[in-house]
C-alpha positions as CSV (number, residue, x, y, z in Angstrom):
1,X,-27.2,47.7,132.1
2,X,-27.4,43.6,131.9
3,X,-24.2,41.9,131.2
4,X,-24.6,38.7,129.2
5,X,-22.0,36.1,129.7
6,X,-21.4,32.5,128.6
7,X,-20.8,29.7,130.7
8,X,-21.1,26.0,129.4
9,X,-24.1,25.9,127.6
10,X,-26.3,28.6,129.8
11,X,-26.4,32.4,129.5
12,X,-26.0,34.0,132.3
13,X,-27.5,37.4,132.4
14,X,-26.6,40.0,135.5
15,X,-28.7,43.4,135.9
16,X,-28.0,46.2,137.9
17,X,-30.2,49.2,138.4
18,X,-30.2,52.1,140.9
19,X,-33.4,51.3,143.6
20,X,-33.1,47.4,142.6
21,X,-31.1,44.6,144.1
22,X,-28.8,42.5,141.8
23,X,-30.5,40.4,139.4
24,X,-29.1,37.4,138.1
25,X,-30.6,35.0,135.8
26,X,-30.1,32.1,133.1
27,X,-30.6,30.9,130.4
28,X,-30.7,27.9,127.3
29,X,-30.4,30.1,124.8
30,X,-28.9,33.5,123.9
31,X,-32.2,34.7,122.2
32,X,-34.0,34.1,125.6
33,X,-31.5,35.8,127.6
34,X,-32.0,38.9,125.5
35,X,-35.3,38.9,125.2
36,X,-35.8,38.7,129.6
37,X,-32.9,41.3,130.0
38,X,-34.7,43.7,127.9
39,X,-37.9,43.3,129.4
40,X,-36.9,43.4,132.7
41,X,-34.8,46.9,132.6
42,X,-37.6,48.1,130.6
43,X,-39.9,47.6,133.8
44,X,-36.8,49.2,136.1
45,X,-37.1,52.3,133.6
46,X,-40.8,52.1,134.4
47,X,-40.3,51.8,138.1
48,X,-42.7,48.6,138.0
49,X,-42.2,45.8,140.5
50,X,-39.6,43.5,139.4
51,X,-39.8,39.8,140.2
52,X,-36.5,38.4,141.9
53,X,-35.6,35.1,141.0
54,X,-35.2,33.1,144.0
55,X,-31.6,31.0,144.9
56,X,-33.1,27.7,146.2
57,X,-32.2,24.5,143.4
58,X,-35.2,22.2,142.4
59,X,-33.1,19.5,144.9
60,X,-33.8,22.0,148.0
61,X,-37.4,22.3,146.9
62,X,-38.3,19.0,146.9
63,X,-36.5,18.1,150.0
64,X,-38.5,20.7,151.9
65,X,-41.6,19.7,150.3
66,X,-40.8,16.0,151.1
67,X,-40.3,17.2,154.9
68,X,-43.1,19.7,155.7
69,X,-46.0,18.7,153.0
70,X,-46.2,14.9,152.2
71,X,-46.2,13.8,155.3
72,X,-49.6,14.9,155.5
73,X,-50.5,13.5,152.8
74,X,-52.2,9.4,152.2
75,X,-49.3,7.4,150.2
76,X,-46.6,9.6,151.7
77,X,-43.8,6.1,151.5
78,X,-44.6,6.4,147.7
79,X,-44.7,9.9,147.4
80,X,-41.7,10.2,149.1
81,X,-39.5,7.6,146.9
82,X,-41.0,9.9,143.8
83,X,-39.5,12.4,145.3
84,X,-36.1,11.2,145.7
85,X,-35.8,10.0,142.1
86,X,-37.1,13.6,141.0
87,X,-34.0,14.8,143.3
88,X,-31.6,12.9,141.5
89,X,-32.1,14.4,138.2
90,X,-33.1,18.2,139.2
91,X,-31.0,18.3,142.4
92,X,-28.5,21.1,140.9
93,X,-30.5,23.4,138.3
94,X,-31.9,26.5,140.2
95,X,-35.6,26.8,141.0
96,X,-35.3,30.1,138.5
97,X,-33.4,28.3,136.0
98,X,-36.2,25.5,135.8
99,X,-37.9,25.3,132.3
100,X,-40.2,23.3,130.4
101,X,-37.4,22.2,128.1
102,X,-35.3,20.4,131.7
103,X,-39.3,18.7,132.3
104,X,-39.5,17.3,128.5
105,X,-35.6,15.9,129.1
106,X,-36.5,14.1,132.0
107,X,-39.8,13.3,130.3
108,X,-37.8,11.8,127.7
109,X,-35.5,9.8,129.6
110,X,-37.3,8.3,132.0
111,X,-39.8,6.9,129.7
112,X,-37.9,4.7,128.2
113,X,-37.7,2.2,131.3
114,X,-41.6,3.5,133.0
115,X,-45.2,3.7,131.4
116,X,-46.6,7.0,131.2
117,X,-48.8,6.7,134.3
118,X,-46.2,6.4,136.5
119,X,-44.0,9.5,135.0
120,X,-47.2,11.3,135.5
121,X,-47.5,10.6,138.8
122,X,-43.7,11.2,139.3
123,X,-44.3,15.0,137.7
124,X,-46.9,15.2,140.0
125,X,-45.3,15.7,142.7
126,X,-42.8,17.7,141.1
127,X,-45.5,20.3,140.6
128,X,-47.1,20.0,143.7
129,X,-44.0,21.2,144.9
130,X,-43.8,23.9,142.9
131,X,-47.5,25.3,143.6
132,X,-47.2,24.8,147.0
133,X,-43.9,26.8,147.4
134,X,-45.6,29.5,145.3
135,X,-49.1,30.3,147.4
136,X,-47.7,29.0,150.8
137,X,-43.9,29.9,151.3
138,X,-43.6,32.9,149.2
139,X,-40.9,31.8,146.7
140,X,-41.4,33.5,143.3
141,X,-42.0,30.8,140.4
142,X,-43.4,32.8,137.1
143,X,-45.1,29.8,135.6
144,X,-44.9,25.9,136.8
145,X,-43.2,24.4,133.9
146,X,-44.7,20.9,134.3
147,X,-48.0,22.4,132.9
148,X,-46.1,23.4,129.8
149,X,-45.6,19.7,128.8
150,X,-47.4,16.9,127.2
151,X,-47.2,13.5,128.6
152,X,-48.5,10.8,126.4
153,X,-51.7,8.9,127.5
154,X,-52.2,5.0,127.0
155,X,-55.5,3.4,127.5
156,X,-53.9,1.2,129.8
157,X,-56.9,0.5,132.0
158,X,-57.2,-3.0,133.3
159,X,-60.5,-5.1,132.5
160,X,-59.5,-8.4,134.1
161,X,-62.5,-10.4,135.6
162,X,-61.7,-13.0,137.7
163,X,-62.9,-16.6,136.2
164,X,-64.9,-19.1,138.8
165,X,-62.1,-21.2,138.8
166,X,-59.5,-19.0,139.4
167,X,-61.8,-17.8,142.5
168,X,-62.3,-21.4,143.7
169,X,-58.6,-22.1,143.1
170,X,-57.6,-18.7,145.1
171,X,-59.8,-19.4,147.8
172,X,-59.0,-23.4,148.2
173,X,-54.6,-22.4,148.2
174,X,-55.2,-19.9,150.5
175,X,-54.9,-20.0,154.7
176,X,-55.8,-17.9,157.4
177,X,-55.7,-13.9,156.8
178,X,-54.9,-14.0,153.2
179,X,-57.7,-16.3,152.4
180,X,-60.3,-13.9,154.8
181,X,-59.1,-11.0,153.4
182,X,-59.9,-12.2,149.6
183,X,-63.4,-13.2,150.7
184,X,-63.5,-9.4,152.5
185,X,-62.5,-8.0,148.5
186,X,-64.8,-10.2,146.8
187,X,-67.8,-9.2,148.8
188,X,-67.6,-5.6,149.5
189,X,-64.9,-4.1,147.0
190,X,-62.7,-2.3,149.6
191,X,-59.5,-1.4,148.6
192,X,-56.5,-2.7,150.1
193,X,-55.7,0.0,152.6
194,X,-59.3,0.5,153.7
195,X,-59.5,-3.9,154.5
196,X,-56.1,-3.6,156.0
197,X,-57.3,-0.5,158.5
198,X,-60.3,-2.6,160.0
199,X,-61.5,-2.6,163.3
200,X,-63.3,-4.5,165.5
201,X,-65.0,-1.1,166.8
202,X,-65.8,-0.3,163.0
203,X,-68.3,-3.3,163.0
204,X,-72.2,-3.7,163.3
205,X,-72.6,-7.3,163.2
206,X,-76.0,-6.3,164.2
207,X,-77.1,-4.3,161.8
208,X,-74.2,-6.2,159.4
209,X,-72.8,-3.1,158.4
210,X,-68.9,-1.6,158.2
211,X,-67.4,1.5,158.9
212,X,-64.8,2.6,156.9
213,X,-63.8,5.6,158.5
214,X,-60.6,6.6,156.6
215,X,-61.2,6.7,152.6
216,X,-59.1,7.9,149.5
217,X,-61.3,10.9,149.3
218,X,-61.4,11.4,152.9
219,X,-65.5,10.8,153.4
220,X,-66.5,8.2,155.9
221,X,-68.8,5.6,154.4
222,X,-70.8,3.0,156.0
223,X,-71.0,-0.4,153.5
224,X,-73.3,-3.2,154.1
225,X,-71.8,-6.4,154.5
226,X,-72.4,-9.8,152.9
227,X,-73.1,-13.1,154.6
228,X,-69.6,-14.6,153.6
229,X,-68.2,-11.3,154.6
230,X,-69.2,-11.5,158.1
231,X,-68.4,-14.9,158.7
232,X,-64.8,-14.0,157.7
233,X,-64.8,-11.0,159.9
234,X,-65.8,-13.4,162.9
235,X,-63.6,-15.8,162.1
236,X,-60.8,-13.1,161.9
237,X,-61.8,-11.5,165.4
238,X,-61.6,-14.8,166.7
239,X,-58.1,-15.3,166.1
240,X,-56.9,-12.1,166.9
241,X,-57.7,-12.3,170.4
242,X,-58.1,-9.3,173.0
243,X,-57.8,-6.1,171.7
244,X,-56.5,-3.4,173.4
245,X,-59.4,-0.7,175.1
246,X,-57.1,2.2,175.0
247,X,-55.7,1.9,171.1
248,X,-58.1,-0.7,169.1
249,X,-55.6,-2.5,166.5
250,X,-56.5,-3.2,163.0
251,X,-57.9,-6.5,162.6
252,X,-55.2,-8.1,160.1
253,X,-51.9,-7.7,160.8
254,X,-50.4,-7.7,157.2
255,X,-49.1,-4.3,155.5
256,X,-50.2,-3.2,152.2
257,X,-47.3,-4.2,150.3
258,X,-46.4,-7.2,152.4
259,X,-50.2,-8.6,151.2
260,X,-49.6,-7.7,147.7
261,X,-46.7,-9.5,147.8
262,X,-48.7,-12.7,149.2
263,X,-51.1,-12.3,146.6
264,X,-48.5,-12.2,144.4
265,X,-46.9,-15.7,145.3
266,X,-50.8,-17.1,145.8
267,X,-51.5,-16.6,141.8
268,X,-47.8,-17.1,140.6
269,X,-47.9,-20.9,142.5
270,X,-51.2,-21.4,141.1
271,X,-50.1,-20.1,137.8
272,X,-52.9,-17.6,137.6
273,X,-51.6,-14.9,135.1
274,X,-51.9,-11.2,134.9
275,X,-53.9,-10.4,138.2
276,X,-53.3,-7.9,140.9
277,X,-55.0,-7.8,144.2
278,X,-56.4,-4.3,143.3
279,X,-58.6,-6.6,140.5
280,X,-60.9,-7.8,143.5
281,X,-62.0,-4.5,143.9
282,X,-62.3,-4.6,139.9
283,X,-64.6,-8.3,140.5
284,X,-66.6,-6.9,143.6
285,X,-67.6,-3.8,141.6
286,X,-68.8,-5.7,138.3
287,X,-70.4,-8.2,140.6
288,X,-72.6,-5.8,142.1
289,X,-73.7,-4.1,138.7
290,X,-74.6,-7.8,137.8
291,X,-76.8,-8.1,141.1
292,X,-79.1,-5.1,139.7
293,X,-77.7,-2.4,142.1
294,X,-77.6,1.0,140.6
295,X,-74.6,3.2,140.0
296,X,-75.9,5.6,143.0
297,X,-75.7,2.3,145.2
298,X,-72.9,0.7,143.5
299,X,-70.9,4.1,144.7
300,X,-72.6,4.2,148.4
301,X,-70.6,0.9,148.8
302,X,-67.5,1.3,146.7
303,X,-66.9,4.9,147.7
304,X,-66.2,5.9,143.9
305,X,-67.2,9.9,143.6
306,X,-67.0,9.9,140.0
307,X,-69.5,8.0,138.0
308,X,-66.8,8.1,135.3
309,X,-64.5,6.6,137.4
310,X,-66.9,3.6,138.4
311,X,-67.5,3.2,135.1
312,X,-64.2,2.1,134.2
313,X,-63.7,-0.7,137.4
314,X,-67.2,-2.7,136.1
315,X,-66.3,-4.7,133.2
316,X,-69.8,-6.8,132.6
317,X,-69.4,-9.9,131.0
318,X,-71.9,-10.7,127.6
319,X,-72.8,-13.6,128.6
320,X,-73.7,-12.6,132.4
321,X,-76.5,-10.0,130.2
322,X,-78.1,-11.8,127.9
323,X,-80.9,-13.8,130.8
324,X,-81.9,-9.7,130.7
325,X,-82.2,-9.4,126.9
326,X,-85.2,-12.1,127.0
């Protein structure tokens, strides 16, 4: 028989049955509580399998997964901060306790001080969590409950193109590595990690080519590279010196957030508004639509997989089309 009791504002629900452990759920509602107790002793009369909640809290879940899985992962320092505010909120409630309804609370609080894209990327790890405990450590979750909400969408996608002044300006206040590695996002739209991750063994200043052996969607490419591209390479190997045979260092010393952070100072002493170093990779791109490249070869070089995706980093100016409309 399942005993139903009340505590706070769950439902506990307790079943024992000959031939089954204890089972011991809970719930929002007393409706819901009913509804699983019957159910489930109407599968013991049956003899079917029954499902038994496991005792680990959301908090243990997520401490595990931050441990053992992203690690492995690229972005693990972000992933890992995502996790610990997810911990904060979900730390106590039981993994079998965990509903859609605890999701859309959090959902609700925290977007009133983070845009959507963020919170989805928070949740994302949530359920990443959640799946991964599922098919790889054996811990019974019915359904993931971050699928059973909605998150709103914004079209929040940047378009900023960077004006020739700005450019000039940017390139004129800048010294040293920060300047070269501008030129480097201008001409070949690399992101930030892939610039920051160059070596001197990754170049062919023969064939003026660039390996970038470590990519966001983990596939090698090899990108041409520009005159001004290859002088600023030179000029960087120059300063850096000998390089180690055994362990070849990156070129550029800077970290990814410490050269956001310069870039950030660069535009707010120059009073340029509104524009983050990830909107060079934004420039390159558009530029080399404007040059007559195709998509196929705009993607060889960028290292975009989805045309949809390319699509939205070019932002083509008017003006820049009409010599082509005659």
């Amino acid at each position: 028989m399942a005993t139903i009791r009340s505590r706070g504002k769950k439902y506990h629900v307790q079943i024992r049955n000959i031939g089954y452990p204890p089972i011991t759920r809970s719930f929002s509602s007393i409706s819901g509580a009913r509804r699983w107790a019957k159910t489930t002793e109407a599968d013991m009369e049956r003899r079917l399998p029954v499902c038994i909640p496991n005792p680990f809290t959301v908090g243990e879940l997520l401490e595990r997964h931050q441990l053992e899985v992203i690690p492995n992962h690229k972005g693990n320092q972000r992933a890992i901060y995502k996790s610990r505010t997810l911990r904060k909120y979900f730390s106590q409630i039981r993994l079998c306790d965990l509903s859609p309804s605890d999701v859309r609370q959090y959902r609700d609080i925290r977007l009133k001080t983070i845009s959507p894209a963020t919170l989805r990327r928070e949740l994302a790890v949530l359920s990443s969590a959640i799946n991964h405990a599922s098919k790889e450590w054996g811990i019974f979750i019915s359904t993931n409950p971050v699928t059973a909400i909605s998150i709103p969408r914004t079209a929040n996608s940047r378009t900023r193109r960077l004006e020739a002044s700005e450019e000039n300006r940017l390139s004129s206040a800048s010294t040293g590595e920060l300047r070269r590695i501008i030129v480097i996002a201008l001409e070949s739209g690399m992101r930030r990690g892939e610039i920051l991750n160059i070596r001197k063994c990754h170049i062919d200043f023969t064939l003026q080519t660039l390996l970038i052996p470590l990519t966001k969607a983990d596939t090698p490419r090899t990108i041409p590279l520009s005159s001004r591209a290859v002088v600023s390479l030179r000029e960087q190997i120059g300063i850096s010196g000998n390089i180690a045979p055994i362990r070849e260092a990156p070129l550029f010393s800077l970290l990814p957030d410490s050269l956001s952070q310069a870039f950030r100072r660069l535009c707010r002493r120059l009073d340029i508004q509104n524009l983050h170093f990830h909107d060079l990779r934004h420039e390159a791109t558009s530029r080399l639509f404007e040059k007559g490249l195709n998509p196929v070869e705009v993607a060889t070089i960028t290292g975009h997989k989805d045309t949809k995706i390319l699509m939205r980093y070019t932002h083509l100016r008017a003006e820049d089309l009409m010599g082509r409309l005659g």
